[in-house]
Every structure is written in C-alpha cells, then in structure tokens.
Rosetta silent file (secondary structure, phi, psi, omega in degrees, C-alpha in Angstrom):
SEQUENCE: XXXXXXXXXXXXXXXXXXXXXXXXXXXXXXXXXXXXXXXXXXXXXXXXXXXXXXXXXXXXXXXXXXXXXXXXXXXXXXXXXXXXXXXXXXXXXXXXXXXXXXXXXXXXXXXXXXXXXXXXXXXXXXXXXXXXXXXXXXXXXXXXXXXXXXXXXXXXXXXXXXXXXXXXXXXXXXXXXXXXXXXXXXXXXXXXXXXXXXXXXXXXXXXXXXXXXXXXXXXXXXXXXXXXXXXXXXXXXXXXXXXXX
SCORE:     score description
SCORE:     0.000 S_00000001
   1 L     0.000  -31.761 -177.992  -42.185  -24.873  -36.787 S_00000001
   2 H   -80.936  -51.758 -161.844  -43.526  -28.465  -35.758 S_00000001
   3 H   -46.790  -48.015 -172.493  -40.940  -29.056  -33.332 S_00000001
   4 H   -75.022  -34.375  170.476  -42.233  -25.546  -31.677 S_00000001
   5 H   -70.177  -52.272 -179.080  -46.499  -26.626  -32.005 S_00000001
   6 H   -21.490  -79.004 -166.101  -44.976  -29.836  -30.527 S_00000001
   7 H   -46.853  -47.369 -161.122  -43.612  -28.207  -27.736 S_00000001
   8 H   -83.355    3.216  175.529  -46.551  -25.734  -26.808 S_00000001
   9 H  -100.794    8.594  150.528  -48.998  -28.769  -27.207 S_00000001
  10 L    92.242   50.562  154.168  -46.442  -30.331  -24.130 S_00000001
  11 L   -59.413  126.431 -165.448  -45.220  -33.288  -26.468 S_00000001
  12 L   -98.926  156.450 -152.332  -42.605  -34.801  -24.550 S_00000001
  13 L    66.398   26.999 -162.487  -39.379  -34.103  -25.740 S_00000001
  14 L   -71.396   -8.603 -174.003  -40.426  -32.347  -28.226 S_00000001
  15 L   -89.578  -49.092 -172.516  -37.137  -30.095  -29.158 S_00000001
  16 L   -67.228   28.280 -134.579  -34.819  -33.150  -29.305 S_00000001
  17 L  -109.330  147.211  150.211  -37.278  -34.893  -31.946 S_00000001
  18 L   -94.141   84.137 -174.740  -35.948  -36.201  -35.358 S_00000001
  19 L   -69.139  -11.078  175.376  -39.269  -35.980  -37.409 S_00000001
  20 L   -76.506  -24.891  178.592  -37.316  -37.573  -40.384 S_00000001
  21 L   -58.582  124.324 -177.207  -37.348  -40.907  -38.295 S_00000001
  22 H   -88.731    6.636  150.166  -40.127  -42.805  -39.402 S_00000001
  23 H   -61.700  -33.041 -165.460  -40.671  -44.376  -35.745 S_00000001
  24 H   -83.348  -61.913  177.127  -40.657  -40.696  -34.214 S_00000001
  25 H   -22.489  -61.395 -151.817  -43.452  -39.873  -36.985 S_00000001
  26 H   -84.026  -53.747  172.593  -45.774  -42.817  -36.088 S_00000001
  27 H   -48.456  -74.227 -138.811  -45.535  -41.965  -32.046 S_00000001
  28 H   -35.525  -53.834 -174.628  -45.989  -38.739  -32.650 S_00000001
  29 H   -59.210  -47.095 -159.419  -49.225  -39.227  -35.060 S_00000001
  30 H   -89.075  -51.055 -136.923  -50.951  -41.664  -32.453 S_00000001
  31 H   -73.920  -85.020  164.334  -49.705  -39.496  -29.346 S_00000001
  32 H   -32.216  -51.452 -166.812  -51.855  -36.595  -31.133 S_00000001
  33 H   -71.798  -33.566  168.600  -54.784  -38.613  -31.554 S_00000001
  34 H   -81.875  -39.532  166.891  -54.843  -40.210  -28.467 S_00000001
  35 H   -62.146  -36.698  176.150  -54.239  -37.132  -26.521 S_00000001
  36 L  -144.482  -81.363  125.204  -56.256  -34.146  -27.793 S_00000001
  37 L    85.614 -121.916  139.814  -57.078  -35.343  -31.345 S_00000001
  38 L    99.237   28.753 -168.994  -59.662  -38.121  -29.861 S_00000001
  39 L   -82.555  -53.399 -167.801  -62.062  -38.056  -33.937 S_00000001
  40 L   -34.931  176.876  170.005  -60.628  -42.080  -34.602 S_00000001
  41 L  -100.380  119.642 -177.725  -62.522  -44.933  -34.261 S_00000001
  42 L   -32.441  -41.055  171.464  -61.292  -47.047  -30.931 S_00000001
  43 L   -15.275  -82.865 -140.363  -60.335  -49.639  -34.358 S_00000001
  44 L   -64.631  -36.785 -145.397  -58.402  -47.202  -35.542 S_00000001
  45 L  -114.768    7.462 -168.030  -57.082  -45.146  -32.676 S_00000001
  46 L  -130.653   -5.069  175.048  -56.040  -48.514  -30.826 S_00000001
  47 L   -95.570  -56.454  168.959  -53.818  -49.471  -34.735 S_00000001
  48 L   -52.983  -53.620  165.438  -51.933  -45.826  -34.527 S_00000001
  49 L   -46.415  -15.545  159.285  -50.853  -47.066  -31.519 S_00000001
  50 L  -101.915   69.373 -162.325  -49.142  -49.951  -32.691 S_00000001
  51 L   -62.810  -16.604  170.357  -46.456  -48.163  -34.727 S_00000001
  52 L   -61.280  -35.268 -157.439  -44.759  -52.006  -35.380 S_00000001
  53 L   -60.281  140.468 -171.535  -47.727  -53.055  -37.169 S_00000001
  54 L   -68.128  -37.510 -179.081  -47.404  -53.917  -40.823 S_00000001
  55 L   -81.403    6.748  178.324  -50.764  -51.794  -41.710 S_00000001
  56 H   -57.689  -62.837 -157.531  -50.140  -48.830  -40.183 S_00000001
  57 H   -30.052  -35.048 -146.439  -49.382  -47.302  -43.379 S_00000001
  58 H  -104.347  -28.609  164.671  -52.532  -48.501  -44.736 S_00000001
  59 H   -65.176  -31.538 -159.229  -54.620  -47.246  -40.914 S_00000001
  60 H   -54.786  -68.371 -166.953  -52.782  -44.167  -41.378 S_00000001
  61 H   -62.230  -23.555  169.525  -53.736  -43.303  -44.524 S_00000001
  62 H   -88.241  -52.781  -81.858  -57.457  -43.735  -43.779 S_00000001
  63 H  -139.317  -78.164 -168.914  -57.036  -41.959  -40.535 S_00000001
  64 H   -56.096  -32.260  162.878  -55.346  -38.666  -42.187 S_00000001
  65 L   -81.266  -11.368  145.044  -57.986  -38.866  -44.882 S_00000001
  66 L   -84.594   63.557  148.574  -61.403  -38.962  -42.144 S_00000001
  67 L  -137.749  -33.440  173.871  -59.602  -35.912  -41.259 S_00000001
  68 L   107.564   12.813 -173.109  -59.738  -33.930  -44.628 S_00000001
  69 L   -58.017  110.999  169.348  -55.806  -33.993  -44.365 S_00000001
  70 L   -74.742 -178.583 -150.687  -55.286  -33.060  -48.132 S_00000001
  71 L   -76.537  164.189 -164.550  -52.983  -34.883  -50.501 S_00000001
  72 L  -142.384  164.527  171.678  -49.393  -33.218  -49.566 S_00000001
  73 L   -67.761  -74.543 -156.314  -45.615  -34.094  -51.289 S_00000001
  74 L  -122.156 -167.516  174.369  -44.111  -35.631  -48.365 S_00000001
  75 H   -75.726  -21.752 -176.014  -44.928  -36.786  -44.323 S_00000001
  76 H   -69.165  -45.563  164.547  -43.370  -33.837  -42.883 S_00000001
  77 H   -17.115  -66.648 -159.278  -46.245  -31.801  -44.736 S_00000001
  78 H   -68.913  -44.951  178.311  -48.672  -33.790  -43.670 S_00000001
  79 H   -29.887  -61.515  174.298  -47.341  -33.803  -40.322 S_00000001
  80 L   -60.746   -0.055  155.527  -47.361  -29.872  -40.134 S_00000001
  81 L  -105.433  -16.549 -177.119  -50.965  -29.896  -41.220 S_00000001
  82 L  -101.883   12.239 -175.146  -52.027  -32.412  -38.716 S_00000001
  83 L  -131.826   24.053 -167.268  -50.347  -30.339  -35.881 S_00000001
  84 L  -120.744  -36.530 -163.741  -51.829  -27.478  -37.184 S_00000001
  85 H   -95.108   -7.541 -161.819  -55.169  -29.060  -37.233 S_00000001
  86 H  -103.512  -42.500 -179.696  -54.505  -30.599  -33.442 S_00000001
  87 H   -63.576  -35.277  176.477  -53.697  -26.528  -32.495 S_00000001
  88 H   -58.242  -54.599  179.571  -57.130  -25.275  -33.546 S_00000001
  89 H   -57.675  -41.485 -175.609  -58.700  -28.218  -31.945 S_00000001
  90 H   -83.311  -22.967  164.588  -56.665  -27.595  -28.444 S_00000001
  91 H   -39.132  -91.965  178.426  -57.347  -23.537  -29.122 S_00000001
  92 H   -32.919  -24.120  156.860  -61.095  -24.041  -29.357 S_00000001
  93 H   -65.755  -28.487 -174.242  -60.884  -26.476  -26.060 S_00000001
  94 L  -135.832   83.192 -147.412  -59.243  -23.965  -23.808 S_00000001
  95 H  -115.101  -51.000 -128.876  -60.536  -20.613  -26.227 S_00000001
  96 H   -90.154  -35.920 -161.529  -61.160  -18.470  -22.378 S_00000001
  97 H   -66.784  -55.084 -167.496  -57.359  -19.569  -21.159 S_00000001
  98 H   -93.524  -19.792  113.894  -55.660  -18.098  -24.075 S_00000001
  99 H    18.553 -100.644 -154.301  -58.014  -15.025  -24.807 S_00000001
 100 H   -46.513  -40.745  175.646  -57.205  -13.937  -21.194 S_00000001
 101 H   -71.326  -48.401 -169.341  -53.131  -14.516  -22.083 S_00000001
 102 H   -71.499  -32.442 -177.665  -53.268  -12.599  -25.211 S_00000001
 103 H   -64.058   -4.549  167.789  -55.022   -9.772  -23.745 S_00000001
 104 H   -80.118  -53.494 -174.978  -52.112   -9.631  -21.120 S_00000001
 105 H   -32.546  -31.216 -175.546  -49.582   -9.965  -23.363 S_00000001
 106 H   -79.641  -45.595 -173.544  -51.132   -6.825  -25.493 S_00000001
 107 H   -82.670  -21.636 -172.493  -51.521   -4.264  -22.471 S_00000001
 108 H   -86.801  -30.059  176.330  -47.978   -5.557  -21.087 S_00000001
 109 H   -65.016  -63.464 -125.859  -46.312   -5.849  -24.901 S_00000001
 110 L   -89.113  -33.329 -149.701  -48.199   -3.757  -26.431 S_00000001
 111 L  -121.680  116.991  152.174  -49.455   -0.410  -25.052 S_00000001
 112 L   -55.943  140.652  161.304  -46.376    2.700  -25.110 S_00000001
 113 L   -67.453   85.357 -173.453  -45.592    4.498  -22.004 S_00000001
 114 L  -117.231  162.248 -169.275  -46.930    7.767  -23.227 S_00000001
 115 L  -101.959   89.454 -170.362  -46.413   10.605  -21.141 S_00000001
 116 L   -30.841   88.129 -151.063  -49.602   13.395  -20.888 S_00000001
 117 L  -101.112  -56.458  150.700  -48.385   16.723  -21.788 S_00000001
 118 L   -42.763  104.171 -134.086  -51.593   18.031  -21.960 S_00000001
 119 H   -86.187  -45.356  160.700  -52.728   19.006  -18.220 S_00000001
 120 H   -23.417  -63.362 -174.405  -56.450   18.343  -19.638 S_00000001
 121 H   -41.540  -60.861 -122.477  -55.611   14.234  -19.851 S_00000001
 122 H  -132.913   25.631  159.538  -54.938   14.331  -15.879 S_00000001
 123 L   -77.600  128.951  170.097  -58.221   15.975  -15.126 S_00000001
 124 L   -81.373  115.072  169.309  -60.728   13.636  -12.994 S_00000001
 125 L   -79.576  -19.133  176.426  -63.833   14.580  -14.877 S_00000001
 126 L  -119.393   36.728  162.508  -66.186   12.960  -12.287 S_00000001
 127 L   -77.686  179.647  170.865  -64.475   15.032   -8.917 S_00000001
 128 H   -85.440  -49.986  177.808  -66.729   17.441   -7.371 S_00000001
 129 H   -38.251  -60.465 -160.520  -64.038   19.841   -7.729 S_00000001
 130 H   -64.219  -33.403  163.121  -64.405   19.725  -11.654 S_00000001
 131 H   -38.452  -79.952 -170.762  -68.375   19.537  -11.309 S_00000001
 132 H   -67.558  -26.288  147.860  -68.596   22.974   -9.608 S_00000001
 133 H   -31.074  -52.303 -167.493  -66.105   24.422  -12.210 S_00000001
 134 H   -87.617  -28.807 -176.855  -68.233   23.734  -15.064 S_00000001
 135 H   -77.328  -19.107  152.567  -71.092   24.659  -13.077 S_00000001
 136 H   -13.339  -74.135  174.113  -69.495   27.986  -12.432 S_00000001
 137 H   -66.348  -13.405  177.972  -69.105   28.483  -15.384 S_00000001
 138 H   -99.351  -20.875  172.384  -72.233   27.784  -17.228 S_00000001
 139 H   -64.128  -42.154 -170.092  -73.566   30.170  -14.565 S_00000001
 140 H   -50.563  -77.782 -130.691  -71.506   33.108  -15.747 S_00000001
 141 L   -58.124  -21.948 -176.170  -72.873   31.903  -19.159 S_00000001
 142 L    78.838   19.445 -152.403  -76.465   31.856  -18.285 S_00000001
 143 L  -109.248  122.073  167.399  -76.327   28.329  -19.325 S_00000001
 144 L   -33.218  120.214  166.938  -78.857   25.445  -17.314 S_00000001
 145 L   -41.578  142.175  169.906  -76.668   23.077  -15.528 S_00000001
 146 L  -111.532  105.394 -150.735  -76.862   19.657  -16.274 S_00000001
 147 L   -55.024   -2.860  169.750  -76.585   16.885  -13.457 S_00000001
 148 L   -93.189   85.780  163.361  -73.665   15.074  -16.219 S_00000001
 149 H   -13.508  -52.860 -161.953  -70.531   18.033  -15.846 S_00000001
 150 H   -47.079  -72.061 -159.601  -69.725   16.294  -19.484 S_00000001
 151 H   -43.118  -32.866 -167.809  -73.341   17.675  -21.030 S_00000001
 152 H   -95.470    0.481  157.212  -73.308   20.814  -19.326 S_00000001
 153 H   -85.036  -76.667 -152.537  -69.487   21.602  -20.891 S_00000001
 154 H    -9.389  -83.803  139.867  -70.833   20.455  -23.925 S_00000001
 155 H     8.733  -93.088  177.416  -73.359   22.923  -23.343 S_00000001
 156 H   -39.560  -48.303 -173.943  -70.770   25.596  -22.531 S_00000001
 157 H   -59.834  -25.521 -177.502  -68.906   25.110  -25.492 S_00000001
 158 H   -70.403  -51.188 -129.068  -71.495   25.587  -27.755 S_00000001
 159 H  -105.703  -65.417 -177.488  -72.739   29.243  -26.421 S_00000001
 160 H   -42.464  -23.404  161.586  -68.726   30.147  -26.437 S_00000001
 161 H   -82.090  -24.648  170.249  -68.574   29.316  -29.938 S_00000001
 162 H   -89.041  -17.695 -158.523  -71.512   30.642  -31.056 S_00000001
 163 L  -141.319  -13.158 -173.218  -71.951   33.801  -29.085 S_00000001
 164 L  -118.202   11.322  163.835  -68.175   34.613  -27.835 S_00000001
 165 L   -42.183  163.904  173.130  -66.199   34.124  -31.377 S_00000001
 166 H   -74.783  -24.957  171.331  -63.929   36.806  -32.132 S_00000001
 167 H  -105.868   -4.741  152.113  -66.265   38.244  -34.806 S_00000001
 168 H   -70.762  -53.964 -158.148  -69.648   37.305  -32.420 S_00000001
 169 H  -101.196  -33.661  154.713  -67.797   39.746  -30.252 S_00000001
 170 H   -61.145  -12.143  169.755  -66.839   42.281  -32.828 S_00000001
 171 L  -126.718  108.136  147.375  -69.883   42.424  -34.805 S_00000001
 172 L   -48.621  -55.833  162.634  -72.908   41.743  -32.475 S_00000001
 173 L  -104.244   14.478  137.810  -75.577   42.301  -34.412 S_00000001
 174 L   -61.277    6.216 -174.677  -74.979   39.822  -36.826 S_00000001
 175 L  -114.274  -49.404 -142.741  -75.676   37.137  -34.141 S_00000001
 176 L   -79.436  123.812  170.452  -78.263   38.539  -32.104 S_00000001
 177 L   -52.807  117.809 -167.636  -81.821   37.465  -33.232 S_00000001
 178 L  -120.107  175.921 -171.438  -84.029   40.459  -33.806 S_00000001
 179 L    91.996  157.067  156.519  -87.586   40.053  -34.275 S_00000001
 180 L     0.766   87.519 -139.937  -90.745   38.804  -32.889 S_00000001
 181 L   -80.137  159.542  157.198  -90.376   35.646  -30.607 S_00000001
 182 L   -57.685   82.462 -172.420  -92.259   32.597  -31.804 S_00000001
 183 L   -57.969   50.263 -162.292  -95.347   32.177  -29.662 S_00000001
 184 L   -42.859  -22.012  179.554  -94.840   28.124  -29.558 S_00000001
 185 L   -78.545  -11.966  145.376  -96.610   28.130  -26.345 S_00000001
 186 L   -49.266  -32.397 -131.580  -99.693   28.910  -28.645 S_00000001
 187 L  -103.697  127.012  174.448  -98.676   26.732  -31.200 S_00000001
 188 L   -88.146  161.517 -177.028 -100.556   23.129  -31.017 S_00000001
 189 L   -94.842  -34.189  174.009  -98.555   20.418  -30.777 S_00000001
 190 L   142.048  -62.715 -156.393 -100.429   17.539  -32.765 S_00000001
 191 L  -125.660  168.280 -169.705 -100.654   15.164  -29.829 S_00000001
 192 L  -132.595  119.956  168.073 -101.281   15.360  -25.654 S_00000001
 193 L   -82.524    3.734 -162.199  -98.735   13.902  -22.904 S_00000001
 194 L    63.421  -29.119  175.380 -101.170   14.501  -20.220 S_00000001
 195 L  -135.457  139.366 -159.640  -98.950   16.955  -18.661 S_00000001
 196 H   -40.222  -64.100  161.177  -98.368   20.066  -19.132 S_00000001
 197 H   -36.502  -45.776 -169.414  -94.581   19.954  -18.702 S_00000001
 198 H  -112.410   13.522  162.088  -93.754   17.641  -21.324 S_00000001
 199 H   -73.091  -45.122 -169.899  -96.405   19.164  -24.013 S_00000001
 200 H   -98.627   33.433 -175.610  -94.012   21.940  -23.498 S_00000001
 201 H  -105.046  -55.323 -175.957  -90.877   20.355  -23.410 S_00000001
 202 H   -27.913  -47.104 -166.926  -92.297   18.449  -26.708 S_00000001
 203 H   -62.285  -42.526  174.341  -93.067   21.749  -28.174 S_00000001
 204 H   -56.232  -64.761  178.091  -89.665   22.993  -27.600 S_00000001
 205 H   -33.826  -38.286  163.958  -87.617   20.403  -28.851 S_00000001
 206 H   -54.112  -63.348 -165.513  -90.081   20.415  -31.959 S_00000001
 207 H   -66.723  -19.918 -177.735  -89.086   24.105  -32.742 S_00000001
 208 H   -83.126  -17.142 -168.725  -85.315   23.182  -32.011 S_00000001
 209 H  -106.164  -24.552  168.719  -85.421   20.409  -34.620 S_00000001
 210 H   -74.068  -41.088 -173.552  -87.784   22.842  -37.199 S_00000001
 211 H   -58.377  -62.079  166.892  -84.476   25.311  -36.659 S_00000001
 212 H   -26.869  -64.748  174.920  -82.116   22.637  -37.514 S_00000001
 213 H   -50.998  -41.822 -179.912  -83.985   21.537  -40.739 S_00000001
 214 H   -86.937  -10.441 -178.066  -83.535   24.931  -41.859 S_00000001
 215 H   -99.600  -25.102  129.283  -80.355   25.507  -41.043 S_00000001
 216 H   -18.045  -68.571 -172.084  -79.520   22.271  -43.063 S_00000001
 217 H   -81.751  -19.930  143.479  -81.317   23.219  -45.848 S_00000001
 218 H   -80.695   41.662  110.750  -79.265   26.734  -46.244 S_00000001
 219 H   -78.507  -35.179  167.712  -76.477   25.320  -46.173 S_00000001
 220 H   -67.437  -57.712 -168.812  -77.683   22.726  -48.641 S_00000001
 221 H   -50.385  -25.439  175.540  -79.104   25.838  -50.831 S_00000001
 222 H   -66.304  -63.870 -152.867  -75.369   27.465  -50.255 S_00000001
 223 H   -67.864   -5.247  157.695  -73.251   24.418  -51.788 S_00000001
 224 H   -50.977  -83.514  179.593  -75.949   24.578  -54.453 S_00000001
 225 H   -14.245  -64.085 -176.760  -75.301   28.389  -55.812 S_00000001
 226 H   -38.261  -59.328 -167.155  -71.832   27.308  -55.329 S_00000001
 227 H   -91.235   -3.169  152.654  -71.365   24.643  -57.764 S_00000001
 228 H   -62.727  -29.730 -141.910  -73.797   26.542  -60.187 S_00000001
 229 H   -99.808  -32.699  160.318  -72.100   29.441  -60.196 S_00000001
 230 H   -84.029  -31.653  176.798  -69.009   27.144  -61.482 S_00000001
 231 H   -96.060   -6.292 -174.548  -70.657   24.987  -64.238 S_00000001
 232 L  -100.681   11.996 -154.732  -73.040   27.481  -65.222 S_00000001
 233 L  -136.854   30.883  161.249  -70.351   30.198  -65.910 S_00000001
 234 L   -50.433  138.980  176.430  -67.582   28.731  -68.265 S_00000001
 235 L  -112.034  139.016 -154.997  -65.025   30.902  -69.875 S_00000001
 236 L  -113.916  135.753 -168.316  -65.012   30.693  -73.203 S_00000001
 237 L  -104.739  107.107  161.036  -60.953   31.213  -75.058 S_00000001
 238 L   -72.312   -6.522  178.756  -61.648   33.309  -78.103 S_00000001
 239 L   -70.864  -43.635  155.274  -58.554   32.874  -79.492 S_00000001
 240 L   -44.863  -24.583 -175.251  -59.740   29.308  -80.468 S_00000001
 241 L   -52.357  170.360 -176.457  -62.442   30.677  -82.434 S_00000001
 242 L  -165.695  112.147  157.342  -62.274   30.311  -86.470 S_00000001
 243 L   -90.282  142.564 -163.999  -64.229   32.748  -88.985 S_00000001
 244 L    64.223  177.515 -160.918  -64.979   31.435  -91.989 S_00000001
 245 L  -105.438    0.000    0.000  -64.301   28.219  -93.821 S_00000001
C-alpha cells in the first residue's frame, strides 16, 4: 500500500523501494516534506534533509509530532500514516483534477449498457411531433392544452383515470356530478388583484384546493370507521368463560 501512494504521488522509483532500509525511510520522509508536505520550519525542513545527521532521529520525532502523527508500533506505521496524510494534502491541492477523473471513470466504469425495451424510453418528449400528439389528444378529451406537452399529458392522464376507468365507463352515474353548480363567480374572494382575470383565476384555484381539503378529510374519516370498527368490535371466546367459584 505505501509503495502504491508512493507511486501515484510520482516518488521516484517508487516500486523498487525497500522501506525497511532506514536510509530509504529518511529520503523518503524529507522528499514528502519538501515536495508537497511544505508545514516544517525551514530549521527543520532543511535537518530532514540531511538524512546523515546524528539528530535526525531526534528532528524527526518533533517533525512527525507538529503533525499530530500519533504514537504507532513501528516506522513503517508511521510511514503509512504520513503518506496518507501527504494524499489528503495533495487531494485537497488538485480537489477539481481528480473530481473530473472520478466522474469519468464512473460513467465509463460504471454505468451498464442497458438496452430500452420499452418504445416509451426512445420518445423525444420535446419534438413537435410528440407536442401535437398530446395536443390531439387532450382535444378529443376536452382538456386545455398546456404550452409544456409534459403538463398537458399530465393533464390527460388524470381525466383518463378519473372519467375513462373501466367502472367510470360502466357505471356513469357514480362519477358524474349532479347538482347545482357553485356560483364562485359570486362568491367574494377576501382580497382584490386589480384584475379581473386573476380574481377569477384566484377564485378558482381557491374552490379547487376547498375540494381537495375535503376529499382529504373523507378519506381521513374512512381510515377512521375502519380502525374503529376493528378495536371497537372484539370477539369475545365463550368457551373461556367460568361460572361460579
């Protein structure tokens, strides 16, 4: 593993290295420090360089400790924490270079060949062709167009689900809304847009969001019944029963 951080931080000769040598150690240690390292004191950082020197040991050890190197069993540890600690620093120095390599690596590694089966997938959703399809189609539908094709299938989908179901087309007049329409354009609205249009857009939108709320709360009032109608209804085993003492 060091021999390989060696290598990608372009140490030279880094595969053929004997890290048990304690000459190869002491290059190695000032070669980081001088090269991407660069934390020392000139003192200090001008002493790692003089791996003959009787004090290195004693530069070292203050040098790996103003690093936070903690205490480790042997040098190869510490090595492997100080080339560990030299990779972050040389990340965080070039953080845009290797970003841009892993995200090639991911769509070229990464990302399956998959093959669309579905003729939907290999639709262009913003052709003109596909536009006038859906707008076709929300005409048969009676449905307002929308200048976004998505919104006005949206649209579509809704009124087909709602009004073309298989039981929407066999029973009818459970769907269709009888009664009185809601005069909303009577109805005040609270507040004034200045224009007429968007008092009554306001107004709508208001009555579509009072529908909502209501259709929420039966449905809340359903899963109520429901879970009454299980805890308030226990069946009682008479066979357990016991007359007398």
């Amino acid at each position: 593993m060091s021999k390989r951080i060696l290598s990608a931080l372009n140490y030279p000769q880094a595969e053929s290295l004997n890290l048990n040598d304690e000459a190869t150690f002491r290059r190695i240690i000032a070669w980081l420090e001088l090269n991407i390292i660069k934390q020392a004191p000139n003192v200090i950082a001008n002493n790692l360089k003089n791996i003959t020197a009787r004090d290195w040991e004693e530069i070292y050890n203050r040098y790996k400790d103003s690093l936070g190197c903690p205490a480790l069993g042997s040098k190869l540890e510490e090595l492997q924490w100080i080339l560990g600690y030299t990779a972050q620093i040389e990340t965080n120095a070039n953080r845009s270079l290797y970003l841009k390599h892993a995200v090639e690596n991911i769509k070229s590694t990464n990302v399956p060949d998959v093959v669309a089966e579905n003729p939907l997938d290999k639709l262009n959703f913003r052709s003109e062709e596909f536009t006038n399809g859906v707008n076709e189609l929300a005409k048969i539908l009676n449905t307002v167009p929308h200048p976004d094709p998505l919104v006005t299938l949206r649209a579509v989908r809704k009124v087909i689900m709602k009004r073309m179901a298989p039981d929407c087309v066999e029973h009818p007049e459970k769907y269709i809304v009888k009664g009185t329409p809601f005069p909303f354009e009577d109805h005040a609205l609270g507040f004034d847009l200045k224009d007429p249009v968007l008092n009554r857009a306001a107004k709508i939108l208001r009555m579509i969001y009072i529908q909502d709320l209501r259709e929420l709360q039966t449905r809340a009032n359903e899963l109520i019944v429901a879970v009454q109608n299980i805890t308030a209804n226990p069946k009682t085993d008479t066979k357990l029963g016991k007359v007398g003492y």
